[in-house]
N, C-alpha and C positions, 0 to 999 in steps of 0.2 A: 687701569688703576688697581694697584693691590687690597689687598683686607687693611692689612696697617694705615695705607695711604686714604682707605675710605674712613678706618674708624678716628683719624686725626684729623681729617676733614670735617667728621660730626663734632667730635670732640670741640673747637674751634668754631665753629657754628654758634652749639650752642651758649659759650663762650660769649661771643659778642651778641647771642639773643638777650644774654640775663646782662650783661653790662651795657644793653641798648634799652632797656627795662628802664633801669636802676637811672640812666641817662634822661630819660624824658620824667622820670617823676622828681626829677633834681628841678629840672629846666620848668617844668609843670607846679614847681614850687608845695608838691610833697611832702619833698624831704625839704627842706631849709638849710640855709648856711649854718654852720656850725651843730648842723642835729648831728647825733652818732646815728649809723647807720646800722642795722641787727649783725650781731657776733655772728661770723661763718656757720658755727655750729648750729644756731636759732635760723637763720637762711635757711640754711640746705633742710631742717626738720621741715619748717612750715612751707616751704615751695616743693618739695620731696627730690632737688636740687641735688648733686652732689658736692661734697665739700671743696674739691680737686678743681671745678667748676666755677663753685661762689669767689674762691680766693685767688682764680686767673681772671677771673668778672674783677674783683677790687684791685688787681696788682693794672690789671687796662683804665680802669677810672681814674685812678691813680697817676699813670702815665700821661694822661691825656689830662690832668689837670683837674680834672671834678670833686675828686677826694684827696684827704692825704692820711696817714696810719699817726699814733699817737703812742708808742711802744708801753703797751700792759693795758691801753684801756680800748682800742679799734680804732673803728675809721669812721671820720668826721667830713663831712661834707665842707667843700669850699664852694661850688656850683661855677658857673660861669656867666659874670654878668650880659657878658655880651652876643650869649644866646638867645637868637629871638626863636617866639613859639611858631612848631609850622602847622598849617591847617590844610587840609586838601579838603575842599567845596566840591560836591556831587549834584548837578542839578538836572534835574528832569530836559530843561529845552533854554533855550534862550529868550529874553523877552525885557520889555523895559521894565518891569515890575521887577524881574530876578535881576536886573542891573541894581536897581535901588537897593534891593536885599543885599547883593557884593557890596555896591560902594558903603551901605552904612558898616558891615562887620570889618571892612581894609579900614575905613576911617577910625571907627572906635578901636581898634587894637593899632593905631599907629605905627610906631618903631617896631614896638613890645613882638610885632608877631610878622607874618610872611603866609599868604595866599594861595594857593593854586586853583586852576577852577580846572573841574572835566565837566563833559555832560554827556550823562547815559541814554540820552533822547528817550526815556521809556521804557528801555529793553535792560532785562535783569542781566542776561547776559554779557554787557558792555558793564555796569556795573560791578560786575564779578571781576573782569577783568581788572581794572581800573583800581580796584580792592586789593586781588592777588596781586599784581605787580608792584604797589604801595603800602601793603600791609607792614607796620612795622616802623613806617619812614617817618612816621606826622606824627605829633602830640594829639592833634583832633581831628575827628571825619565829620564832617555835615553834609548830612544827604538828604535830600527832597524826596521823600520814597512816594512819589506818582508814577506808576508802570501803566503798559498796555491794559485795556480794560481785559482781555483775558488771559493775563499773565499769573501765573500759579505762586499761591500767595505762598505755599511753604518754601519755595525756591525761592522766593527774597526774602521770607526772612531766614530763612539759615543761612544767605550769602552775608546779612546785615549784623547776625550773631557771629562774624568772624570778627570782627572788630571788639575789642574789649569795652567793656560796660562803660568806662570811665570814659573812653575817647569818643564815642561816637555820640550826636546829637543832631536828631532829626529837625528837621526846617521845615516847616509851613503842612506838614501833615502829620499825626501823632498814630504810632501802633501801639496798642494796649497788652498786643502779644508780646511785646519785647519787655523785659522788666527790668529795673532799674537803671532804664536808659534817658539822658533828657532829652527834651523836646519844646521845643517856641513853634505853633502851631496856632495854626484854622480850625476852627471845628464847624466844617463846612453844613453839614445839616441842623446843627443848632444856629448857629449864625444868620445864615436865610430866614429859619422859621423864623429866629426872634425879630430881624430886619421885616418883615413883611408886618407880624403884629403890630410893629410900632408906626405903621403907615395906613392901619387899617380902615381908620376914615376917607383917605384919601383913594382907597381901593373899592372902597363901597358905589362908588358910577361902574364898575366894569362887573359885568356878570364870568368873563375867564380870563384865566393866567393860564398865557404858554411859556415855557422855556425854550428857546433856541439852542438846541445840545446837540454839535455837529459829532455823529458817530465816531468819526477819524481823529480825532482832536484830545478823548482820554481824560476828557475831566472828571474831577471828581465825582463817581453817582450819587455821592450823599447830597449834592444840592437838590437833585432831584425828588428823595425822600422826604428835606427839607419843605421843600412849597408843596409837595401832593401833602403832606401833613395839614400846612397851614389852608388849603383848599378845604381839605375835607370838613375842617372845622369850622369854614366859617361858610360853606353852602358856594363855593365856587367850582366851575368847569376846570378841570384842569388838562393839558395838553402836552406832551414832549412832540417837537417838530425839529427837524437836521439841518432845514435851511428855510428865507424868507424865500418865500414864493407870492408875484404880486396876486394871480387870482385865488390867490386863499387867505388873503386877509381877513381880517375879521374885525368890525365895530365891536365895542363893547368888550375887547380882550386888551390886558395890558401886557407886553414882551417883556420877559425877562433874556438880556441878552450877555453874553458868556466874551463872544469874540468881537474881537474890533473889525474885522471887517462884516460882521453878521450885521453889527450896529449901521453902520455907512450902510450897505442895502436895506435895511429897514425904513432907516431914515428917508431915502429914498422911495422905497416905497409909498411909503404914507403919503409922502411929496405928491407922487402922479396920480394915486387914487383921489387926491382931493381929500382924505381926510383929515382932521383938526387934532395936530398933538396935543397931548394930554386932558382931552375932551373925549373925540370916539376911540383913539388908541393912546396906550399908554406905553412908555417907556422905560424900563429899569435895566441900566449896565452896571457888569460887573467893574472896577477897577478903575480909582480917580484918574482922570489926566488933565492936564489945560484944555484942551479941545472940548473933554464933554461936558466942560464948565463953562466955555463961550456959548456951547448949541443947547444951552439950560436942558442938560439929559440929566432925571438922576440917577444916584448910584450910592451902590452898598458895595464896601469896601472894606478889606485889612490895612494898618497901617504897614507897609515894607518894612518902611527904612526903621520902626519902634521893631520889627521884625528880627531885622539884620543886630540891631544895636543891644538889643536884649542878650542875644544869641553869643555875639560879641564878649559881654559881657561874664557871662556865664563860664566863657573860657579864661578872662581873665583873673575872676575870682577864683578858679579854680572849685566852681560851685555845682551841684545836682540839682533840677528842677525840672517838672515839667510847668510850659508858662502856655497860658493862652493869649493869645494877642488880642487885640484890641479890632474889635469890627464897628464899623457905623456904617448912617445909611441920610446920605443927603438931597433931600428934595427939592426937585426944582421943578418946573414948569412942563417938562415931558409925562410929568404922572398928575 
């Protein structure tokens, strides 16, 4: 390919980056039907744009039906009603909990919008890609930014700073390093602590709290911050264990447990030792289900699906916020 064939190929490029721009804050409801859109000459200053550039961007919107020109006063936005918004979902893994979080944001954006889900299982790498092949394509990103516990936190977020301010909006974990980005989020170490204080009578028979935190598995460390806090302060043993082991049970110790199949051997456990749930051991799982509501287990939990539908919403308003979600903690008969 020549010099000339290269420089009309950027030329064009850039072309359809600034009229793919102009496109999603139509569709994103920005700009409004009937807004004027900025004179070429106010474009090209404040984006440092050239003119040549802005006015093959309006004569393509143009074509393609988005705007149309008004001879002496510009170009007026018509949009397209029958654009729906697209979103591409980045989620850490699969699970029924991230099912709830998808069905509620498909359901609350009904028609209005269109879905895709990737999952980066962990790995920034897969991330990044997922990003660079899509970057450009969706009105909105929502990423679950849970990585590998020794994944290099500057290498995700400068993967996550490729995405512009406005589009991207982190799901179920919030970074403070990113700025004026939103977020519908856990705040997993305050959440626990405040969950455990509000159960504190009913913790006062157990002299320790262990957590069940399988190494492989990449949860958040903040819960763990969370309960050694709430231990320290109220004179409890506190313990991080990887897995239920029967001859290391302990009376007198309440589980806090993360996974569902941690819980199933625990439960078990306590079974063949002969001890009495919520008497010598105590039980706390993370994440509502019908199941851990028939086997009276409690559990401190986020709402998903007020998760998803918040999140939801936030794209349909066309709004900035970060939101924290709603955590509770329901007791039953295992504590």
């Amino acid at each position: 390919m020549g010099t000339k064939q290269i420089n009309n190929y950027r030329v064009k490029s850039l072309v359809q980056q600034t009229a793919n721009s102009i496109k999603k804050d139509i569709d994103k409801g920005v700009y409004r039907k009937n807004e004027q859109l900025l004179s070429i000459n106010i474009y090209s200053k404040q984006y440092g744009v050239s003119r040549d550039t802005i006015e093959k961007a309006y004569i393509l919107l143009k074509q393609e039906g988005y705007i149309h020109s008004v001879s002496g006063k510009g170009y007026f936005v018509i949009g397209k009603p029958d654009v729906r918004m697209k979103v591409l979902l980045l989620f850490n893994k699969l699970s029924s909990y991230k099912k709830n979080v998808y069905d509620a944001i498909v359901q609350t954006l009904g028609d209005k919008g269109r879905v895709d889900l990737h999952i980066h299982h962990y790995n920034p790498a897969l991330l990044e890609e997922s990003i660079e092949a899509n970057l450009g394509n969706y009105h909105y990103y929502l990423v679950m930014p849970h990585f590998f516990d020794n994944a290099n936190e500057l290498e995700y977020l400068n993967i996550l700073k490729r995405i512009p301010a406005g589009q991207l909006i982190l799901v179920d974990r919030y970074l403070p390093q990113l700025n004026n980005v939103s977020a519908v989020f856990q705040d997993f170490r305050n959440d626990i602590y405040g969950a455990l204080n509000e159960v504190t009578y009913h913790l006062a028979k157990y002299e320790r709290v262990a957590v069940i935190f399988p190494f492989d598995r990449h949860h958040p460390p903040e819960i763990k911050d969370g309960i050694a806090q709430f231990c320290e302060e109220n004179q409890k043993k506190f313990e991080v264990v990887s897995s239920v082991k029967l001859d290391e049970l302990k009376k007198g110790t309440v589980y806090i447990v993360l996974a569902e199949d941690d819980l199933a051997d625990l439960i078990k456990a306590v079974r063949i030792t002969g001890n009495k749930l919520g008497k010598d051991i105590g039980i706390i799982s993370f994440n509502e289900t019908v199941f851990k509501e028939l086997l009276d287990i409690t559990v401190i939990s986020t709402d998903f699906e007020e998760m998803g539908r918040k999140t939801a919403e936030l794209m349909l308003q066309n709004k900035a916020a970060v939101i924290k979600n709603e955590f509770k903690i329901i007791i039953r008969k295992s504590l």
